[in-house]
C-alpha positions in Angstrom: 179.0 130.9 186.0 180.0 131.8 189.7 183.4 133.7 189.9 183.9 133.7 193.5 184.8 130.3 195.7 184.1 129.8 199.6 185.4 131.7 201.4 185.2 134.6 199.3 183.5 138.2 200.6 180.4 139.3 198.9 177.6 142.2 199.0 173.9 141.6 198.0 173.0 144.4 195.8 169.5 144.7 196.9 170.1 144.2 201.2 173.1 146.5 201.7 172.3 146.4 205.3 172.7 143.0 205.6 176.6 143.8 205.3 178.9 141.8 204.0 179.1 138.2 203.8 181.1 135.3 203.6 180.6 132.9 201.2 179.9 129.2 203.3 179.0 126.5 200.5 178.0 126.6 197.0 175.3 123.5 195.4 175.1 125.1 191.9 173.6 128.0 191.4 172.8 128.5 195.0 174.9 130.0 197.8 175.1 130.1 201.4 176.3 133.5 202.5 177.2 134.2 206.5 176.1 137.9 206.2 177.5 140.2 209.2 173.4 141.4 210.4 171.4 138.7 208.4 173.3 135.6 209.4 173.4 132.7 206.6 171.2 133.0 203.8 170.8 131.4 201.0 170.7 133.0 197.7 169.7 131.3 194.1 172.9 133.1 191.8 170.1 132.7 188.8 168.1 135.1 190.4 170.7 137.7 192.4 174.4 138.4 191.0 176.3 138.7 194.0 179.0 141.5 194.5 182.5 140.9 195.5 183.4 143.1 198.4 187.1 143.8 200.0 188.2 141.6 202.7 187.1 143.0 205.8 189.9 144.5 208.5 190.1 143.4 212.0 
């Protein structure tokens, strides 16, 4: 089960340079993450449990 909705901010624990993300669209397991220096990727939730991160401030 997912517990974060679009929108939502999130880390990949294993690409911390990629920065943080912004969830774009979830099919199932899989979501499209808009990462600040890896630009959309998508990533299989059955495979990588996603971090929540803070709101970035602008």
């Amino acid at each position: 089960m997912l517990y974060f909705s679009l929108g939502d901010f999130v880390i990949h624990p294993d690409k911390p340079d990629w920065g943080i993300g912004q969830v774009q669209s979830i099919v199932g397991m899989n979501v499209t993450v808009n990462f600040e220096h890896a630009g959309k990727q998508m990533i299989n939730c059955n495979i990588i449990a996603l971090n929540a991160a803070p709101r970035p401030t602008k």
